[in-house]
C-alpha positions in Angstrom: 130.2 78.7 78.5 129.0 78.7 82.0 125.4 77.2 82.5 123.5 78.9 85.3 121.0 76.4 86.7 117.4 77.3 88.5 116.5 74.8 90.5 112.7 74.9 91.8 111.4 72.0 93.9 109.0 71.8 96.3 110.0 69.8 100.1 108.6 69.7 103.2 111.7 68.7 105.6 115.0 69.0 103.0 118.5 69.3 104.1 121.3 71.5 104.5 124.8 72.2 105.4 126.4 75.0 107.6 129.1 76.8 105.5 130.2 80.4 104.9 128.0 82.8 103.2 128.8 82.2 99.3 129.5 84.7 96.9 126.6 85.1 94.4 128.8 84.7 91.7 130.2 81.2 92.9 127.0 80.1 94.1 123.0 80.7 93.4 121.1 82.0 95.5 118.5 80.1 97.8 115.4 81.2 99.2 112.8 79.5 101.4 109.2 80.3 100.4 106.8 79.6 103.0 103.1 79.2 102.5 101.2 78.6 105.8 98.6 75.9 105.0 96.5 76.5 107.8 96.7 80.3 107.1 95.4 80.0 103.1 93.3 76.6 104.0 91.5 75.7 100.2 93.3 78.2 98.2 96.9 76.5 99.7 97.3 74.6 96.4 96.1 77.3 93.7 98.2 79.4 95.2 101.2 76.8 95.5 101.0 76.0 91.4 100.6 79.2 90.6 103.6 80.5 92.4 105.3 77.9 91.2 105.4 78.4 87.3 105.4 82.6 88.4 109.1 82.2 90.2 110.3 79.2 87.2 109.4 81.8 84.2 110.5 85.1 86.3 113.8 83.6 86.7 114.0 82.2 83.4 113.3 85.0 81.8 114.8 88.5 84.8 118.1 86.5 85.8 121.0 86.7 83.2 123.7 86.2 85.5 122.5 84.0 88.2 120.4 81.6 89.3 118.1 81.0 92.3 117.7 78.0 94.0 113.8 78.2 95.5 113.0 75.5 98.7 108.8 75.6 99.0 107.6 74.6 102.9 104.0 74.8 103.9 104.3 76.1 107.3 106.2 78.8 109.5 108.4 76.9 111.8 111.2 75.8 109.5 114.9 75.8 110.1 116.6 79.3 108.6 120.2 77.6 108.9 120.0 76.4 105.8 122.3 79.1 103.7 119.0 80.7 102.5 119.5 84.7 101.2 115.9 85.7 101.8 112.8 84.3 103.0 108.9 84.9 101.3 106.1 84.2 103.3 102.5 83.7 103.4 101.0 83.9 106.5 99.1 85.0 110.0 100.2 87.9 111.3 101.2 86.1 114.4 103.2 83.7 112.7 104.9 86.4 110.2 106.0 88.2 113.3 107.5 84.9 114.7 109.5 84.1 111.2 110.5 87.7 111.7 112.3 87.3 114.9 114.3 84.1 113.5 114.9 85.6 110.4 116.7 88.4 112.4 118.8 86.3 114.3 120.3 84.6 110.8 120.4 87.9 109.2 118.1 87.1 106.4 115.7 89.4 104.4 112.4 88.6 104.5 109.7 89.9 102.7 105.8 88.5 104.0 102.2 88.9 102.9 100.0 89.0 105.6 96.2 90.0 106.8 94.6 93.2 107.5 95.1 95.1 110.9 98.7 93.5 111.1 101.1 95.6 112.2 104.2 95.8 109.5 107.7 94.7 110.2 110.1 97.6 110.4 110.3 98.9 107.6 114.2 99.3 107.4 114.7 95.5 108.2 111.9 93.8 105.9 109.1 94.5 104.0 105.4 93.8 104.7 102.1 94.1 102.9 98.9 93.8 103.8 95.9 92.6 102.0 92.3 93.6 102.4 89.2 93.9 99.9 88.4 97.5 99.3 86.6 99.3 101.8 88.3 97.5 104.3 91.5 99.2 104.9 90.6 101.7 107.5 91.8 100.1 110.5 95.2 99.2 108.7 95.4 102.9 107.4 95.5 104.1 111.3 97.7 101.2 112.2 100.0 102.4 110.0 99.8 105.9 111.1 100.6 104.7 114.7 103.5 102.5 114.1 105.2 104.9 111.8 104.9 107.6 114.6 102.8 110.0 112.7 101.2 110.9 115.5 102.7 110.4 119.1 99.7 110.2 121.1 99.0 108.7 124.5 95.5 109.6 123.8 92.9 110.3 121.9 89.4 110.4 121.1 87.4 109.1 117.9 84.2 110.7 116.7 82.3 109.1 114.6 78.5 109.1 113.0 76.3 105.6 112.3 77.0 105.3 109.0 80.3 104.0 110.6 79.4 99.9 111.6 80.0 98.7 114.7 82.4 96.2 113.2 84.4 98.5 112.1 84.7 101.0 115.2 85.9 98.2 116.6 88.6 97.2 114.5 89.6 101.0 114.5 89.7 100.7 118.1 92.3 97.5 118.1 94.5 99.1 115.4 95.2 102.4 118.1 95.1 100.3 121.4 96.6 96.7 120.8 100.2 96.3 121.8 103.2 96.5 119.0 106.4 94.0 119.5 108.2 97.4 118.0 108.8 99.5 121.0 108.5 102.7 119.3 104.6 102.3 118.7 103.3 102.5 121.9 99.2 101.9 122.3 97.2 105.1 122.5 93.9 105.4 125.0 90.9 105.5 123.3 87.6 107.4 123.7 84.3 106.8 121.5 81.8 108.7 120.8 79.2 107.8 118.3 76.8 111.1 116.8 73.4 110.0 114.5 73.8 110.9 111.0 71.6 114.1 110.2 71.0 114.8 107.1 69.6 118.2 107.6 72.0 120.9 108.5 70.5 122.6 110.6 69.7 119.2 112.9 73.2 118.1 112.0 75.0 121.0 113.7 72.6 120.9 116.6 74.0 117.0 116.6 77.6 118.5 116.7 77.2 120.6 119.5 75.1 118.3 121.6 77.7 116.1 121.6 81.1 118.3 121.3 80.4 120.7 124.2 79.7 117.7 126.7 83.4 116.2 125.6 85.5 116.2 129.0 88.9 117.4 127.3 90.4 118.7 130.6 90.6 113.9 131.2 89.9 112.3 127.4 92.9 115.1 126.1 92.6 117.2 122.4 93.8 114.5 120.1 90.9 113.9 117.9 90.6 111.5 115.7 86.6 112.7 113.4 85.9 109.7 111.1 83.3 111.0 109.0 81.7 112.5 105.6 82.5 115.4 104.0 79.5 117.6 104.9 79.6 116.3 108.8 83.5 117.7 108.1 82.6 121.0 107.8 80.0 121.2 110.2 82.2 119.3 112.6 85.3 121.7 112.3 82.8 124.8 112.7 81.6 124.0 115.6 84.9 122.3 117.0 85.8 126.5 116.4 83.0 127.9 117.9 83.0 125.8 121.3 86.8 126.9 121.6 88.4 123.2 120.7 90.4 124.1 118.2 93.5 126.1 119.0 97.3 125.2 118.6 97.0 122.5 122.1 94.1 120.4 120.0 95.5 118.0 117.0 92.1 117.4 114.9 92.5 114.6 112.1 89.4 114.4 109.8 89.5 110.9 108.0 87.1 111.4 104.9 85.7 107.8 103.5 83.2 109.3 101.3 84.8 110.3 98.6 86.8 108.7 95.8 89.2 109.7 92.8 86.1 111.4 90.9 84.8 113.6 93.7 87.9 113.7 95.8 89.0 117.3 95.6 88.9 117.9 99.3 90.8 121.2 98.9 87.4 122.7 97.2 85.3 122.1 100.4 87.6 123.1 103.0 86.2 126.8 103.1 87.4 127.8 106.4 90.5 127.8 108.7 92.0 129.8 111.7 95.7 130.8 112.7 97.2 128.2 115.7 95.0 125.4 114.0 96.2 122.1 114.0 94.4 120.0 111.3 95.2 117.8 109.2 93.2 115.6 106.3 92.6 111.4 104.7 90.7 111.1 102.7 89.8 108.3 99.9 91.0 108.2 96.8 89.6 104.9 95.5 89.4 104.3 91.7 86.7 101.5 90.8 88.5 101.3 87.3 88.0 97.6 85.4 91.2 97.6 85.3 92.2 97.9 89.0 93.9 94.8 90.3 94.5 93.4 93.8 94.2 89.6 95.0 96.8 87.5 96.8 98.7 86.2 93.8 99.0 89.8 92.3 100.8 90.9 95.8 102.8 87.5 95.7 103.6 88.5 91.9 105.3 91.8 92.7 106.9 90.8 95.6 109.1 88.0 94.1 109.2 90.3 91.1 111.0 92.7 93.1 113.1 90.0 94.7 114.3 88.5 91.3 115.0 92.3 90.3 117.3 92.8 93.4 119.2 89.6 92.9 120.1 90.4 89.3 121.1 94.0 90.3 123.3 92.3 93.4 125.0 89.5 90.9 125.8 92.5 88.1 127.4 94.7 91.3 129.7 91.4 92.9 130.7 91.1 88.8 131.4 94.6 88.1 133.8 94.8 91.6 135.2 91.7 91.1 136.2 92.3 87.8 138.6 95.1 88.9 140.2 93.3 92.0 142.6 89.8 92.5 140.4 87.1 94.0 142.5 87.9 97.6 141.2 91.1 97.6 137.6 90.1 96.2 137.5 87.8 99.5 138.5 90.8 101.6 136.0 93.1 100.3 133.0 91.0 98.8 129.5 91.8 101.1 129.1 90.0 104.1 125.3 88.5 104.9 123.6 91.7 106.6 125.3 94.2 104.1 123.5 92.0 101.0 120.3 92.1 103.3 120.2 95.6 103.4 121.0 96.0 99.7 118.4 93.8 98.7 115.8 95.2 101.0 116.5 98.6 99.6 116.9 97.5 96.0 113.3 95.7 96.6 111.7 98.9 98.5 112.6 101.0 95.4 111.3 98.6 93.0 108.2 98.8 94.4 107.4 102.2 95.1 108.2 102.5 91.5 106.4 99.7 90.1 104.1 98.3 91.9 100.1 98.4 90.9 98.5 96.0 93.1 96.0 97.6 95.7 96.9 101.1 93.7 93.6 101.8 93.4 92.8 101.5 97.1 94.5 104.9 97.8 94.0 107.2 100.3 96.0 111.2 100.0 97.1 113.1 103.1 96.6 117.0 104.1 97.9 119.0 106.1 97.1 122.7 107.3 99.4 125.4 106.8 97.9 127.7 109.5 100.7 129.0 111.8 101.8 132.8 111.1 99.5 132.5 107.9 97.5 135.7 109.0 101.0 137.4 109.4 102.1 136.2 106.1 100.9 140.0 103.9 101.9 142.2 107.1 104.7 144.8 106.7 106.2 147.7 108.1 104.2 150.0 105.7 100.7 148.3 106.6 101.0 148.5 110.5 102.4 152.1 110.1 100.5 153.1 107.2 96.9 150.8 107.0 95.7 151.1 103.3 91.9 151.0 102.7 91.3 147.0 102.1 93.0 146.7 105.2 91.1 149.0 107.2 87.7 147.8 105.4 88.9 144.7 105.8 85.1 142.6 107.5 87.6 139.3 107.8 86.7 138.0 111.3 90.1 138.1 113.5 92.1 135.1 112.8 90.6 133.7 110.0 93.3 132.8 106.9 92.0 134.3 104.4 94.3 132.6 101.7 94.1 129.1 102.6 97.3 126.7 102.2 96.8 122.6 102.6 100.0 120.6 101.9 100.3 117.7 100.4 102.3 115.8 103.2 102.0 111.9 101.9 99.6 108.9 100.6 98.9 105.5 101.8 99.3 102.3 99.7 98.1 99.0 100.9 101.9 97.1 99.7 104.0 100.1 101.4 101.7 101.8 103.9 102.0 105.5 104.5 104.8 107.7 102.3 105.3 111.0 104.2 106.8 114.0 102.6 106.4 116.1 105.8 104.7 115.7 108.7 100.9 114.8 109.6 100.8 118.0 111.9 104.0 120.1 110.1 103.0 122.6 113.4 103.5 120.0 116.4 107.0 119.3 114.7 108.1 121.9 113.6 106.9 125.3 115.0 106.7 128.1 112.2 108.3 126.1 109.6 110.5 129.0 110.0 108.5 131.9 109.4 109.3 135.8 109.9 106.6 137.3 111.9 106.2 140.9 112.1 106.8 142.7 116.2 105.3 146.2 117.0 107.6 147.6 119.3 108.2 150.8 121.3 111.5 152.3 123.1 110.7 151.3 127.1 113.6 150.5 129.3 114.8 148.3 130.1 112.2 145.9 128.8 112.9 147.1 125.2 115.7 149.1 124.6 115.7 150.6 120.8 118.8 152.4 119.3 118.4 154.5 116.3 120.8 156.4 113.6 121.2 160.3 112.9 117.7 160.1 110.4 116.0 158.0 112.8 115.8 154.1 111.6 116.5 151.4 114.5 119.5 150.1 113.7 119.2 147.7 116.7 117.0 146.5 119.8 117.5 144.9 123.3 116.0 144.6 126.7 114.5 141.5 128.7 111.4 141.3 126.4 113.5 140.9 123.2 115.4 138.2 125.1 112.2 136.2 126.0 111.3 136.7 122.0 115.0 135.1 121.0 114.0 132.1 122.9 110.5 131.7 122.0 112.0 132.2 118.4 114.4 129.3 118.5 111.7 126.9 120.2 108.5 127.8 118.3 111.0 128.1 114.9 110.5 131.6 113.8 112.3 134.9 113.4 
């Protein structure tokens, strides 16, 4: 009978020996967890007991073919050359970045709790979550827009009423502008500019226009970035429409704070869009349910939860291979250190997208409009040859969608930041999405050359104008 230990002590300095990467089944696994004293100050030793018994029952209880061997340090500039698998951490985000870069160089997995507005590690080397008290997460939310490239701005400029505090412009500010370790987030130029909060409509859209016609677009750019309620939403967008500043050169993203999981069908109040429009939606999703939970140790919880998951479902995979080869060839083929990095990061990003409930409540949903060819969408050859009567009573104004699409395109979590199904502005990346769009056409050589059959149906059509329309077709993504 084999007897697996766990081995959980706590050290400071400890000591280690340089050797080749063990197999998990000849060897437990060791991981360093690291909780910055200066970073959690009075809470360090809560938080230290706590985590304590959490790991010692978690593996007692998750690990039936394994063990882990768990090395506690109070600060962030430890020595990694100590056979560690993985590394958990607690800390600023200055020193979690730090850890990062060393835990690169020893191809170890690390997996950090850190504090609002931090950037996250890459995503597809380590994982990173964030906490914040509810109501707070606004600047992280647009962090993690940036650094996940859901917009690529150089620019852009924020609207925003007084019910937003000054505290938090700010913060919103530092999220877009500060500059990112990761080259591919690159800081964005920021413009303000603040509107009073009307509550009358009438004052409200005089507001709008006050301060939306005197925006210099031709030198601040079209990226907007309208953090505001839902009623200064509408207002907003109508007069964004009526001054001419939104067309398919503008990207307008409304963030919506004011609503919540009971009164957050933002679908219902979006009345109004036009074809070209790029526009896209956040807004809150908050549930204030008794039962929400959040906190440090419920974050710390999940994560090691997920680690102790990944371990187990590493040691059963080693078994189950090794079982069907000689020991030579179980040297030969067993997982070297970065391929059981990447296993365990992606066993451990699975885990919790699927069970995680920390900071669940603290949700926010993402829309996206469908508005490109969308007026185009009913349009035949029997209605442009043959116009029945609702279309020719038709009162619509000219490029308004009359059947309104918004997709759901993603959701933001505060453990695993922004999930995108498609893009922020589907539009800006991808044209048409493919569309066929309708072409009125007449014979005209040698712009358009049309060839017809004995009863008088085109059977095909050329000339220089067609041409241009083959190559707009392949850029713009339609046919």
């Amino acid at each position: 009978m084999k007897l697996w230990r766990i081995c959980l002590f706590a050290c400071v300095f400890g000591t280690g020996r340089g050797e080749d990467f063990p197999s998990l089944i000849t060897a437990n696994a060791s991981i360093a967890v690291v909780l910055d004293h200066q970073f959690l100050g009075e809470r360090y030793q809560a938080v230290l007991d706590e985590l304590k018994d959490y790991i010692k029952e978690l593996a007692r209880v998750q690990l039936k073919h394994g063990g882990v061997v768990v090395h506690y340090y109070s600060w962030t500039s430890i020595s990694l050359k100590k056979g560690f698998l993985a590394v958990f951490s607690i800390a600023s985000c200055v020193d979690t970045w730090d850890l990062f870069s060393r835990t690169q160089a020893e191809e170890l997995l690390l997996f950090a709790l850190t504090e609002v507005d931090c950037p996250r590690l890459p995503t597809r080397e380590a994982i990173t979550a964030t906490y914040a008290e509810a109501g707070e997460e606004l600047p992280q939310l647009l962090l993690d827009l940036r650094t996940s490239n859901a917009f690529k701005w150089k620019a852009a400029v924020i609207l925003h009423d007084d019910t937003l505090s000054r505290d938090m412009v700010s913060r919103v500010v530092q999220s877009l502008t500060s500059q990112i370790d990761d080259d591919s987030a690159n800081p964005v130029s920021v413009t303000v500019f603040k509107m009073k909060h009307e509550i009358n409509e009438y004052l409200r859209r005089k507001e709008m226009y006050r301060v939306l016609s005197k925006l210099p677009v031709k030198f601040i750019g079209e990226n907007f970035i309208a953090i505001v309620t839902t009623d200064v939403m509408t207002t907003m967008a109508d007069t964004a429409r009526e001054l001419l500043m939104s067309h398919t050169s503008a990207q307008w993203l409304y963030v919506i704070s004011d609503t919540n999981v009971h009164n957050g069908n933002l679908s219902g109040l979006i009345n109004t869009l036009h074809e070209g429009e790029n526009v896209a939606y956040i807004y809150n999703v908050t549930d204030d349910h008794q039962d929400c939970v959040n906190g440090l140790m419920c974050y710390s919880r999940e994560m090691m939860s997920a680690f102790i998951s990944a371990l187990e479902a590493a040691t059963q995979e080693e078994l189950r291979v090794a079982a069907q080869v000689s020991d030579e060839e179980w040297e030969a083929i067993r997982p070297d250190k970065l391929q059981r990095k990447n296993a365990l990061l992606k066993h451990m990003q699975q885990y919790i997208q699927v069970n995680s409930r920390c900071g669940n409540c603290s949700t926010w949903h993402v829309l996206a409009a469908e508005t490109w060819g969308a007026t185009y969408k009913d349009i035949n050859e029997a209605t442009i040859v043959e116009p029945s009567h609702n279309h020719t009573n038709n009162t619509a104004s000219p490029g308004v969608i009359e059947q309104i699409e918004l997709l759901n395109v993603g959701f933001w979590r505060p453990i695993d930041a922004v999930s995108f199904s498609d893009a922020l502005f589907p539009h800006v990346e991808h044209g048409f999405r493919g569309k066929e769009l309708p072409i009125v056409t007449y014979h005209n050589p040698p712009w358009t050359i049309l060839k017809r059959n004995e009863s008088g149906a085109v059977i095909s059509h050329t000339g220089l104008v067609f041409d241009i329309i083959h190559q707009l077709a392949k850029s713009k993504n339609f046919t």
